[in-house]
N, C-alpha and C positions, 0 to 999 in steps of 0.2 A: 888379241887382235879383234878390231871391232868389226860387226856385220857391215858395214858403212865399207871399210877397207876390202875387205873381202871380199863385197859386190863388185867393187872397182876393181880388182884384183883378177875375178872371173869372166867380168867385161873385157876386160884388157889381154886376156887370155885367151880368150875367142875372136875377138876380133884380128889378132897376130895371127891365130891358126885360121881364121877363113884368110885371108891376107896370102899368108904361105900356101895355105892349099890351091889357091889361082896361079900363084906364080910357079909353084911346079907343076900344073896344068900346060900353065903357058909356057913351059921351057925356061925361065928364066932362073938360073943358077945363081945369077949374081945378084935377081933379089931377095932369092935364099936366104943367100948368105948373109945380105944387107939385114934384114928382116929379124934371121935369129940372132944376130951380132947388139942389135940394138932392143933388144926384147929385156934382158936382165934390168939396162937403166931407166926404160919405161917403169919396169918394176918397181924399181926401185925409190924413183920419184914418187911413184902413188904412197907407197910407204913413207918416206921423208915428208910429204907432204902434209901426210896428216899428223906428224909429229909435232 
């Protein structure tokens, strides 16, 4: 995996967990849920993408 992916990979991994750590701040269960439900095919795109 290239450095390139892997920044993108770490960005996109921090910005979910700030993301989630507000909304279980705020009480919001359901963007929890929303949040980690759609986390794996963000992932996944960054990776597809640079294939």
């Amino acid at each position: 995996m290239s450095r390139e992916i892997e920044k993108r990979l770490r960005m996109l991994a921090d910005d979910y967990a700030e993301a989630l750590n507000r909304a279980v701040a705020e009480g919001r269960e359901d963007l929890v849920e929303q949040l980690a439900a759609e986390y794996p095919d963000a992932a996944l795109r960054v990776l597809t993408e640079a294939a």
